[in-house]
C-alpha positions in Angstrom: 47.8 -12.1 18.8 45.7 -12.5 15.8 47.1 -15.9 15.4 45.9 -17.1 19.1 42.5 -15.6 18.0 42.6 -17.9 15.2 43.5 -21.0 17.6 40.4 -20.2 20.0 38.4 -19.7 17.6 39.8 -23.2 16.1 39.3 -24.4 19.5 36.2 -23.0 20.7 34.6 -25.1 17.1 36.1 -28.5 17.9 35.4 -28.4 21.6 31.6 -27.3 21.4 29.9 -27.1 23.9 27.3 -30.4 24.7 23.5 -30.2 25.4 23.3 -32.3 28.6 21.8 -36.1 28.1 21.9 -37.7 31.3 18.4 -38.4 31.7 17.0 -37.8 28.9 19.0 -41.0 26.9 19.9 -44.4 27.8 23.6 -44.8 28.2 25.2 -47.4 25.3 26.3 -50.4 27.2 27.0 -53.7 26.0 26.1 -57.4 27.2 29.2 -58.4 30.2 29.6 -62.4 29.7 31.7 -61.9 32.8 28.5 -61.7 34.9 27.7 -65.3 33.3 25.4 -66.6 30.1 21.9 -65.4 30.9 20.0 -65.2 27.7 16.9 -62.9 28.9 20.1 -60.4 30.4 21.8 -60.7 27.2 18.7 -59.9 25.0 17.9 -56.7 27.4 21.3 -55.2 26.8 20.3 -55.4 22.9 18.2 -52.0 23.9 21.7 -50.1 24.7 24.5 -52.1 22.2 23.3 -49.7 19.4 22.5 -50.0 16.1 20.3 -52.4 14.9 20.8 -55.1 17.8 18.8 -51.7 19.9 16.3 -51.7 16.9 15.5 -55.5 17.8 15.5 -55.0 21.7 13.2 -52.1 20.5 10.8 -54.6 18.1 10.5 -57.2 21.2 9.4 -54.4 23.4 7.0 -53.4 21.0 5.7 -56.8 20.0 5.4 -57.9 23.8 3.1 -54.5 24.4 1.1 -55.8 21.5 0.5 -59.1 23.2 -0.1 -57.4 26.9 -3.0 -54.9 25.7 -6.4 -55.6 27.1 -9.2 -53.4 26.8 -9.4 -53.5 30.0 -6.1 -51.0 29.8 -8.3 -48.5 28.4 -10.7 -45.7 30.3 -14.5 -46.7 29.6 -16.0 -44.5 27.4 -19.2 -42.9 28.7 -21.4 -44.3 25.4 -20.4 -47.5 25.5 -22.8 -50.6 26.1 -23.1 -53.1 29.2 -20.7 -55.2 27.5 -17.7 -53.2 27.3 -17.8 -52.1 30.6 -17.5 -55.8 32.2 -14.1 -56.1 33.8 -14.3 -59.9 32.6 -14.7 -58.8 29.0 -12.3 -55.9 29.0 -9.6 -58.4 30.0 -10.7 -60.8 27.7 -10.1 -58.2 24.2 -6.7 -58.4 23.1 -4.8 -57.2 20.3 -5.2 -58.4 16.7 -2.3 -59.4 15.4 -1.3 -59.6 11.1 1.6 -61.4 10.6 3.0 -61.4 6.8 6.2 -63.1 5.3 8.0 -63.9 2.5 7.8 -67.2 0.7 11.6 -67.5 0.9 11.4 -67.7 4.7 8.7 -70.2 4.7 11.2 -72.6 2.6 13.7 -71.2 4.9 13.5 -72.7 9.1 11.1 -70.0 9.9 8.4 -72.2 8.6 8.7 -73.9 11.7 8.5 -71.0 13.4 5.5 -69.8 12.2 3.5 -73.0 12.7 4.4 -72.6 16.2 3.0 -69.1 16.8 -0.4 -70.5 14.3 -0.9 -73.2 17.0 -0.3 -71.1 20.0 -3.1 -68.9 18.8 -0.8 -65.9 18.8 -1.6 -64.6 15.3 -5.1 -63.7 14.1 -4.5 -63.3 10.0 -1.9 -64.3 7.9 -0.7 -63.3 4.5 1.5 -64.6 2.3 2.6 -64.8 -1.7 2.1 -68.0 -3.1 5.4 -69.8 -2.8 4.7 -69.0 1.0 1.4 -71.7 0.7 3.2 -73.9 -2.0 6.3 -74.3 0.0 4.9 -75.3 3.1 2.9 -78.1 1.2 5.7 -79.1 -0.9 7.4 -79.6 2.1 5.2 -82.0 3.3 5.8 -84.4 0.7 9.7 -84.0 0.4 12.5 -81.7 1.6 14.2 -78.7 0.8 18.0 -79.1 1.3 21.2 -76.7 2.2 23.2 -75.7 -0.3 25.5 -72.7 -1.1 25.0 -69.1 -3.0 27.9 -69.8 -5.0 26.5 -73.1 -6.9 26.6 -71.8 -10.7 22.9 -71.7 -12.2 23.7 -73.6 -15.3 25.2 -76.6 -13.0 21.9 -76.9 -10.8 20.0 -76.7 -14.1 21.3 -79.8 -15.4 21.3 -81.5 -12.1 17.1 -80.4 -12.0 17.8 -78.5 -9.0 16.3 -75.4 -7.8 18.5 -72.6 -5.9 16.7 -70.5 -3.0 19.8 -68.4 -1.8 21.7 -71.1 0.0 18.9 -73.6 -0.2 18.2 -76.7 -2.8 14.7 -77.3 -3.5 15.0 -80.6 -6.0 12.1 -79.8 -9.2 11.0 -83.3 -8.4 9.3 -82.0 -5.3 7.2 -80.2 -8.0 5.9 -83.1 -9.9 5.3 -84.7 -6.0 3.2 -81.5 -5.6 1.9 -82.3 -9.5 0.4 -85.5 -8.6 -1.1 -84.3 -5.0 -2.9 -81.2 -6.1 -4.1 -81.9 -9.3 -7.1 -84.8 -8.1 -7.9 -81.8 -5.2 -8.6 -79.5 -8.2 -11.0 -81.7 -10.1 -12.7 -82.5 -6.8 -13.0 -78.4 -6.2 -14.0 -78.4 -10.0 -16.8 -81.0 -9.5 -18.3 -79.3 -6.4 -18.5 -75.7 -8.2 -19.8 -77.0 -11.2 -22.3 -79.1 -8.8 -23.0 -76.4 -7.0 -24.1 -74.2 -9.9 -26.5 -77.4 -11.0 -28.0 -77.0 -7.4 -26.9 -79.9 -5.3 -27.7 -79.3 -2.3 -24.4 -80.3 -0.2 -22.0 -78.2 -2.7 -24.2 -74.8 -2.3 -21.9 -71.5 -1.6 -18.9 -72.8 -3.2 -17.2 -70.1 -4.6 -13.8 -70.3 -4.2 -11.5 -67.6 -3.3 -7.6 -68.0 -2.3 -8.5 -68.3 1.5 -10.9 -70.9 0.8 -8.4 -72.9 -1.7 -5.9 -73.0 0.8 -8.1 -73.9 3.8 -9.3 -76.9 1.4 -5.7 -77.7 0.6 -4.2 -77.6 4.6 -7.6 -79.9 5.2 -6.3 -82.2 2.1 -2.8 -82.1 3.8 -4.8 -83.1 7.0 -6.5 -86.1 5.6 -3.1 -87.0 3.8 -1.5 -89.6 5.5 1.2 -90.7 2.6 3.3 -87.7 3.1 6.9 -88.4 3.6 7.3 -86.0 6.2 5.5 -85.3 9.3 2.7 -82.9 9.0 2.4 -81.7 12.2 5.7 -79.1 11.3 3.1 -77.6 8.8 1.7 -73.9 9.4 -1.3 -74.1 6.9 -2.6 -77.4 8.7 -1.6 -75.5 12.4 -4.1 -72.4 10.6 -6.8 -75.1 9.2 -7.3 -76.8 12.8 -6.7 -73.1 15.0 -9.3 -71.5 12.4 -6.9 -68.9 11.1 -7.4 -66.7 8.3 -4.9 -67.1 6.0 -5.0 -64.7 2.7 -2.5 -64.5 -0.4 -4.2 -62.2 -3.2 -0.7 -63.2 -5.3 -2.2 -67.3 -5.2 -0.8 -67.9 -9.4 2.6 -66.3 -8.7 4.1 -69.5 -8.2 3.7 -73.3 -8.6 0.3 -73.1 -7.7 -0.4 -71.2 -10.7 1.7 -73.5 -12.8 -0.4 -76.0 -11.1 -3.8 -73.9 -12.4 -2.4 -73.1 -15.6 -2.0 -76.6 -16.3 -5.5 -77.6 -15.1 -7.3 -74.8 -17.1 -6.3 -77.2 -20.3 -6.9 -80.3 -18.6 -10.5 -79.7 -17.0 -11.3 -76.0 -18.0 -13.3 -73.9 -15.4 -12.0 -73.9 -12.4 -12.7 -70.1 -10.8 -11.2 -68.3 -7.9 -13.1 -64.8 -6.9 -10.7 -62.6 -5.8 -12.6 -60.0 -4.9 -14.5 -61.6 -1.9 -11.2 -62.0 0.1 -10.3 -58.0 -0.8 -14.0 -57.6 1.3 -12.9 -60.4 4.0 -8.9 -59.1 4.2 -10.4 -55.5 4.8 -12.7 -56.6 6.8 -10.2 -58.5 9.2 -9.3 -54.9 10.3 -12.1 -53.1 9.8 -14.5 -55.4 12.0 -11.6 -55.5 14.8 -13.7 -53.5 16.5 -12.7 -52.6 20.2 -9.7 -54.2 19.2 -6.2 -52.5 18.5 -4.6 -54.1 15.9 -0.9 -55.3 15.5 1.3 -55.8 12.1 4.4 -57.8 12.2 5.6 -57.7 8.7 8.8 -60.4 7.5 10.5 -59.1 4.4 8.5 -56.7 1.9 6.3 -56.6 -1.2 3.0 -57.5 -1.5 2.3 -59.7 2.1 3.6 -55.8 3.3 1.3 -54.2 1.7 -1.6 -55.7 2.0 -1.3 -55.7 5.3 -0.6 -52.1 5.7 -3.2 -51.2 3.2 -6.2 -53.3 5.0 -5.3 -51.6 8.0 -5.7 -47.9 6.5 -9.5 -49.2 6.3 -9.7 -48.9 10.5 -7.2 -45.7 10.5 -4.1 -47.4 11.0 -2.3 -50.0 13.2 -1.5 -49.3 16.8 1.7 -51.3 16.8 4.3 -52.4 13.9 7.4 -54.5 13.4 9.0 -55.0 10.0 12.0 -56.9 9.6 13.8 -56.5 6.5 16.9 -55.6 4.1 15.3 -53.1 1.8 16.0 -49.7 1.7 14.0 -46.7 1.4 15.9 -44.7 -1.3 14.2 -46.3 -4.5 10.9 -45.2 -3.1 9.9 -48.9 -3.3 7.2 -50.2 -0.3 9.3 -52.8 0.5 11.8 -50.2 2.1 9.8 -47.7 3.4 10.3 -47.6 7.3 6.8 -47.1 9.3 6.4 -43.1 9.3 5.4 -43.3 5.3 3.1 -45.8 6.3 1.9 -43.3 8.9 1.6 -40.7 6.1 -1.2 -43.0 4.3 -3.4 -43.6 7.4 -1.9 -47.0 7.5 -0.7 -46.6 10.6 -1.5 -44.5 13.6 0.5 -41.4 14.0 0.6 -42.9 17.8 1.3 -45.9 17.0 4.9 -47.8 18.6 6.5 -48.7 15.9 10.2 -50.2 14.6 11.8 -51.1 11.7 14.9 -54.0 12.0 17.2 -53.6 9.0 18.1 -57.2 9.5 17.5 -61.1 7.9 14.5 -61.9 9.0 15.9 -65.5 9.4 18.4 -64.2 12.2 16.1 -61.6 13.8 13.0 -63.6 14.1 14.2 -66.7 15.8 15.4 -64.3 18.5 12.4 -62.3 18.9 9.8 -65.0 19.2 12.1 -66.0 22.0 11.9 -63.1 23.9 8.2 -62.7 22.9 5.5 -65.3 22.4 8.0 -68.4 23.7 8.1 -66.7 26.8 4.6 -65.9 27.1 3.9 -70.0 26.0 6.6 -71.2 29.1 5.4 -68.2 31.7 1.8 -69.9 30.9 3.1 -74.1 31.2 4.6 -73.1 34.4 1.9 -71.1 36.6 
């Protein structure tokens, strides 16, 4: 007797009794290839695979909410103006949308990704580091090649060549970049130096990151000796869509090297960072009637930034990050959105996700089901 009480008691612990979920979860069900390929199907089931293929079907969601608010999805307030209660002009407020990366993933294919969404007017404000600007440039004068994570260090050295992960970026691109950027730095000298003498057609230069780089994607512009074709350029895409482009971080990177080496050649040369911490806050704080959207690629500073400008406004409505980092060292990079959420740097109602994933796989597949779609929905009707 005692031992069969021991046996349901065994039993009554290993067959415990289940909370019912029908309902209340999504059953976990995978993609069926033997219904046939159909991409938009096979993205959908992403939501009920598991893991983090349902944290990406869970990020497109999000990001395509981001791009379908209107004002107009809002009740009117009862103090606002004549303005904001036009139909027309309710439909015509959309989100605002950051989008920060990584320089890796610029000298990575993603490049080409993000000069698509820059010339599609999908993104309002971008922020980088600096190998994020320097990389797209450099690219426009010679390319970055694949390689292998294994190549041994000391090898490439020799050889003058320059490991990214799996990618070879060959140090003669750098003296390319040398010989391009150095004459646009005197020229920027000579108009702030100019413009502290009073001539007329230099006054308010004062340069700041955002404006070096605007100056630089309109050098690229007017640059017509460029080995490779411009047009897959995201800074020129930002110069000619008019936007705003920010990277506090401009001298960590070959664009410092670049300054360094200028501050001995022709001395003076300034760049104010502290008019683009007022503009970058600004970006967010000036939104307005707007909600505002982050979509954050990799960690560190672009991250923060990002994060941190929108604390000024009470946090973000919506969030994606996509990265590898994890929380446990305490570092930003990791931290998922809900410590964000604890700083006011984003809304405790916001919809967020974080996608413990490569960026360079994850990206691809969301702008797909995202702002590709909303580009071919738009060329068809």
């Amino acid at each position: 007797m005692e031992e069969d009480g021991k046996i349901a008691s065994v039993h009554s612990t290993v067959f415990k009794e289940s909370q019912n979920l029908q309902g209340k979860c999504s059953e976990i069900n995978g993609y069926d290839f033997n219904q046939g390929l159909d991409y938009s199907r096979l993205f959908t089931s992403m939501l009920t695979t598991g893991f983090q293929a349902t944290n990406l079907g869970e990020a497109i969601q999000v990001v395509n909410q981001m791009l379908d608010w209107r004002l107009a999805d809002e009740d009117v307030v009862d103090d606002c103006g004549e303005e904001e209660r036009d139909v027309k002009f309710r439909e015509s407020v959309k989100c605002k949308v950051f989008l920060g990366f990584t320089s890796n993933l610029v000298s990575s294919g993603l490049r080409d990704v993000f000069r698509y969404l820059v010339e599609h007017h999908f993104v309002d404000v971008v922020v980088t580091t600096a190998g994020g600007i320097e990389e797209d440039l450099i690219k426009c004068l010679a390319p970055t090649y694949k390689g292998d994570f294994a190549l041994a260090g000391a090898d490439l050295r020799s050889k003058g060549l320059n490991r990214i992960g799996n990618l070879l970026v060959p140090n003669g691109n750098y003296c390319k970049f040398e010989d391009w950027i150095i004459p646009i730095f005197d020229q920027m000298l000579k108009e702030q130096v100019e413009q502290a003498c009073g001539v007329a057609i230099f006054r308010n230069v004062l340069w700041t990151p955002s404006k070096l780089i605007a100056r630089l994607g309109k050098e690229i512009n007017d640059e017509r000796s460029c080995g490779l074709c411009i047009l897959t350029m995201f800074l020129l895409a930002m110069f000619q869509n008019n936007v705003s482009v920010y990277c506090p971080s401009i001298t960590d990177g070959s664009l410092g090297d670049m300054l360094y080496f200028h501050s001995f050649r022709s001395p003076g040369l300034v760049v104010d960072l502290v008019q683009d911490i007022r503009a970058m806050n600004g970006e967010a704080v000036h939104a307005d009637l707007r909600k505002t959207g982050m979509i954050i690629l990799g960690g560190g500073l672009p991250k923060h930034h990002i994060c941190n400008a929108n604390m000024m406004r009470n946090g973000a409505d919506y969030a994606v990050f996509i990265n590898t980092a994890q929380e446990y060292d305490g570092s930003d990079s990791g931290a998922r959105p809900d410590e964000a959420v604890s700083w006011g740097k984003i809304r405790g109602s916001a919809k967020t996700v974080k996608v413990h994933c490569d960026a360079t796989i994850a990206f691809p597949l969301l702008v797909a089901e995202t702002f590709a779609k909303k580009v071919i929905k738009t060329t068809t009707s």
